[in-house]
PLY file of the C-alpha trace (Angstrom):
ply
format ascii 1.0
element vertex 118
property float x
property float y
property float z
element edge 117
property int vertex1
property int vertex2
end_header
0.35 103.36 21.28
1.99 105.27 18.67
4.19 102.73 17.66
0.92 100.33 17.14
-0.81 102.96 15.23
-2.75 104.03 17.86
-2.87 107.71 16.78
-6.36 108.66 18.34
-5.52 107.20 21.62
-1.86 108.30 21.62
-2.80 111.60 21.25
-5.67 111.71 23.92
-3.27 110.02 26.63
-0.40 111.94 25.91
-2.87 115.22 26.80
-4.13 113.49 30.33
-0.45 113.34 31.30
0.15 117.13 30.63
-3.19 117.26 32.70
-1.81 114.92 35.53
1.35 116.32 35.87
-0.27 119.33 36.34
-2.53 118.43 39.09
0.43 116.59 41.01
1.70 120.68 40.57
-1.45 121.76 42.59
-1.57 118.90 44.88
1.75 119.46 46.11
0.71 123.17 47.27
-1.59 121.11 49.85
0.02 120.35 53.02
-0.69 116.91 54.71
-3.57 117.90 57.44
-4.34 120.96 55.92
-7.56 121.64 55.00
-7.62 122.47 50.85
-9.29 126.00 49.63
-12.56 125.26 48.22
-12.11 127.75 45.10
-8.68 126.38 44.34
-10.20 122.41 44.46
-13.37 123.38 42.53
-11.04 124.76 39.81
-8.99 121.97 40.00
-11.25 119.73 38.72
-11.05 120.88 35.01
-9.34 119.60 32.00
-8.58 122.82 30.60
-4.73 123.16 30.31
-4.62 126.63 30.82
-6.90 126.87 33.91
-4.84 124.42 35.53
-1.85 126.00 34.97
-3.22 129.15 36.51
-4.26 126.60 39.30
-1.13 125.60 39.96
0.03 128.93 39.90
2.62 128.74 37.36
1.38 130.72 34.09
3.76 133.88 35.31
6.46 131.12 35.22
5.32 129.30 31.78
5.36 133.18 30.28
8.67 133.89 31.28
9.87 130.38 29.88
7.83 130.51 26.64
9.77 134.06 26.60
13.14 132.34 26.66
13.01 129.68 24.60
11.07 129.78 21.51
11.00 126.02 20.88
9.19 125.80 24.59
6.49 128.28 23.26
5.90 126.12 20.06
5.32 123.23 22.38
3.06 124.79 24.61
1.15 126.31 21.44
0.75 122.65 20.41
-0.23 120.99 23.07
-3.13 123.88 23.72
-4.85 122.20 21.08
-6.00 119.28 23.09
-9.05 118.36 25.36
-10.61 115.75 26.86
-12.95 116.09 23.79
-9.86 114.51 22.18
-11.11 111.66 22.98
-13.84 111.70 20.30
-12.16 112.78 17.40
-10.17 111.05 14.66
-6.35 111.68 15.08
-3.59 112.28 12.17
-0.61 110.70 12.60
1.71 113.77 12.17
-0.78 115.66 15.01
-0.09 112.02 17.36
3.35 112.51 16.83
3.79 116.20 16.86
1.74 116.36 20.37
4.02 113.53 21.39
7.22 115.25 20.49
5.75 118.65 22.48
5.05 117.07 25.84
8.08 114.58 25.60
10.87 116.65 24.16
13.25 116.11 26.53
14.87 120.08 26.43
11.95 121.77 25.67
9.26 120.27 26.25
5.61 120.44 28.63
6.28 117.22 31.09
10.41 118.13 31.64
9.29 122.35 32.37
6.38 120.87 34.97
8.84 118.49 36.63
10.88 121.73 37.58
7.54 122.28 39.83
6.57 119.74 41.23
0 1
1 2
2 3
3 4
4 5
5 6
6 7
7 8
8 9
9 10
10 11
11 12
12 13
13 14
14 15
15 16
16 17
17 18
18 19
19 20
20 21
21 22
22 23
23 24
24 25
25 26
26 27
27 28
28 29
29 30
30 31
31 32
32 33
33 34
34 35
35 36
36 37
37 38
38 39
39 40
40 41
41 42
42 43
43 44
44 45
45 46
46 47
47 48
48 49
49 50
50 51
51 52
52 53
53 54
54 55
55 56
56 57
57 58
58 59
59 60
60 61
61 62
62 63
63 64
64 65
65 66
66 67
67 68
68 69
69 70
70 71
71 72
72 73
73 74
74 75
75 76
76 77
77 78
78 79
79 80
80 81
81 82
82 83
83 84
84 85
85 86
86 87
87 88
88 89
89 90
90 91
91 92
92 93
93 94
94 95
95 96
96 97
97 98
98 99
99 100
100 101
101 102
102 103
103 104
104 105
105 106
106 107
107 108
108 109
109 110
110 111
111 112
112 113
113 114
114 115
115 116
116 117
Protein backbone atom coordinates (compact mmCIF):
# COMPACT_ATOMS: atom_id res chain seq x y z
CA UNK A 1 0.00 0.00 0.00
CA UNK A 2 2.77 2.27 0.56
CA UNK A 3 4.34 1.72 -2.53
CA UNK A 4 0.81 2.70 -4.33
CA UNK A 5 0.50 5.73 -2.25
CA UNK A 6 -1.71 4.34 0.00
CA UNK A 7 -0.47 6.33 3.03
CA UNK A 8 -3.83 6.42 5.08
CA UNK A 9 -4.39 2.80 4.72
CA UNK A 10 -0.72 1.80 5.07
CA UNK A 11 -0.54 3.34 8.14
CA UNK A 12 -3.89 1.99 9.69
CA UNK A 13 -2.91 -1.73 8.64
CA UNK A 14 0.47 -1.60 9.64
CA UNK A 15 -1.11 -0.64 13.42
CA UNK A 16 -3.73 -3.82 13.27
CA UNK A 17 -0.67 -6.03 12.80
CA UNK A 18 1.15 -4.63 15.95
CA UNK A 19 -2.46 -5.27 17.39
CA UNK A 20 -2.63 -8.92 15.97
CA UNK A 21 0.57 -9.96 16.80
CA UNK A 22 -0.19 -9.01 20.02
CA UNK A 23 -3.29 -10.92 20.56
CA UNK A 24 -1.62 -14.18 18.99
CA UNK A 25 0.83 -13.13 22.38
CA UNK A 26 -2.31 -13.54 24.64
CA UNK A 27 -3.88 -16.32 22.82
CA UNK A 28 -1.01 -18.44 23.17
CA UNK A 29 -1.23 -18.13 27.17
CA UNK A 30 -4.64 -20.18 26.58
CA UNK A 31 -4.25 -23.79 26.69
CA UNK A 32 -6.36 -25.98 24.24
CA UNK A 33 -9.47 -27.14 26.61
CA UNK A 34 -8.88 -24.69 29.05
CA UNK A 35 -11.40 -22.54 29.93
CA UNK A 36 -10.07 -18.57 29.27
CA UNK A 37 -10.26 -15.95 32.41
CA UNK A 38 -13.08 -13.73 31.82
CA UNK A 39 -11.09 -10.43 32.95
CA UNK A 40 -8.12 -11.32 30.81
CA UNK A 41 -10.68 -11.96 27.47
CA UNK A 42 -12.78 -8.84 28.27
CA UNK A 43 -9.49 -6.86 28.18
CA UNK A 44 -8.46 -8.50 25.30
CA UNK A 45 -10.82 -7.16 23.20
CA UNK A 46 -9.28 -3.60 22.94
CA UNK A 47 -7.24 -1.84 20.41
CA UNK A 48 -5.24 0.01 22.75
CA UNK A 49 -1.53 -1.00 22.27
CA UNK A 50 -0.58 -0.57 25.62
CA UNK A 51 -3.46 -2.47 27.32
CA UNK A 52 -2.72 -5.31 25.26
CA UNK A 53 0.64 -5.44 25.98
CA UNK A 54 -0.15 -5.49 29.66
CA UNK A 55 -2.61 -8.31 28.47
CA UNK A 56 -0.21 -10.27 27.21
CA UNK A 57 1.82 -9.73 30.05
CA UNK A 58 4.85 -8.43 28.52
CA UNK A 59 5.19 -4.52 29.44
CA UNK A 60 7.93 -5.61 32.34
CA UNK A 61 9.65 -7.23 29.28
CA UNK A 62 9.04 -4.23 26.62
CA UNK A 63 10.59 -1.85 29.66
CA UNK A 64 13.55 -3.73 30.06
CA UNK A 65 14.05 -3.84 26.13
CA UNK A 66 13.11 -0.19 25.50
CA UNK A 67 15.91 0.11 28.40
CA UNK A 68 18.49 -1.58 26.23
CA UNK A 69 18.19 -0.40 23.09
CA UNK A 70 17.29 3.08 22.47
CA UNK A 71 16.33 2.66 18.79
CA UNK A 72 13.58 -0.09 20.21
CA UNK A 73 12.18 2.72 22.52
CA UNK A 74 11.91 5.22 19.53
CA UNK A 75 9.90 2.57 17.77
CA UNK A 76 7.66 1.79 20.39
CA UNK A 77 7.22 5.72 21.04
CA UNK A 78 6.09 5.80 17.38
CA UNK A 79 3.99 3.32 16.95
CA UNK A 80 1.97 4.53 20.36
CA UNK A 81 0.65 7.06 18.22
CA UNK A 82 -1.80 4.88 16.44
CA UNK A 83 -5.49 3.67 16.93
CA UNK A 84 -8.08 2.18 15.32
CA UNK A 85 -9.28 5.86 14.99
CA UNK A 86 -6.45 5.79 12.42
CA UNK A 87 -8.63 4.74 10.30
CA UNK A 88 -10.38 8.12 9.90
CA UNK A 89 -7.73 10.42 9.59
CA UNK A 90 -5.63 11.71 6.69
CA UNK A 91 -2.07 10.15 6.73
CA UNK A 92 1.45 11.95 5.77
CA UNK A 93 3.61 10.09 3.93
CA UNK A 94 6.73 10.47 6.19
CA UNK A 95 4.20 9.31 9.36
CA UNK A 96 3.15 5.98 6.70
CA UNK A 97 6.59 5.38 6.34
CA UNK A 98 8.04 6.19 9.67
CA UNK A 99 5.23 3.80 11.40
CA UNK A 100 6.23 1.33 8.74
CA UNK A 101 9.91 1.46 9.43
CA UNK A 102 8.97 1.11 13.52
CA UNK A 103 6.96 -2.08 13.34
CA UNK A 104 9.09 -3.60 10.43
CA UNK A 105 12.64 -2.74 11.33
CA UNK A 106 14.01 -5.85 11.22
CA UNK A 107 16.65 -5.27 14.54
CA UNK A 108 14.67 -3.11 16.37
CA UNK A 109 11.62 -3.07 15.67
CA UNK A 110 7.65 -3.88 17.32
CA UNK A 111 6.67 -7.17 15.09
CA UNK A 112 10.57 -8.89 15.36
CA UNK A 113 10.54 -8.02 19.70
CA UNK A 114 6.72 -9.72 19.77
CA UNK A 115 7.85 -12.71 17.71
CA UNK A 116 10.38 -13.41 20.65
CA UNK A 117 6.85 -14.11 22.54
CA UNK A 118 4.85 -15.70 20.86
Amino acid sequence: MLRLGLFDGAYYLAGYAVECALKACIAKGTQRHQFPDKKKVESSHSHNLRELIRVAGLDDARVEQASQEPVFRTNWDVIQSWSEQSRYRRHAPEAARGLLDAIGDRRHGVISWIKLHW
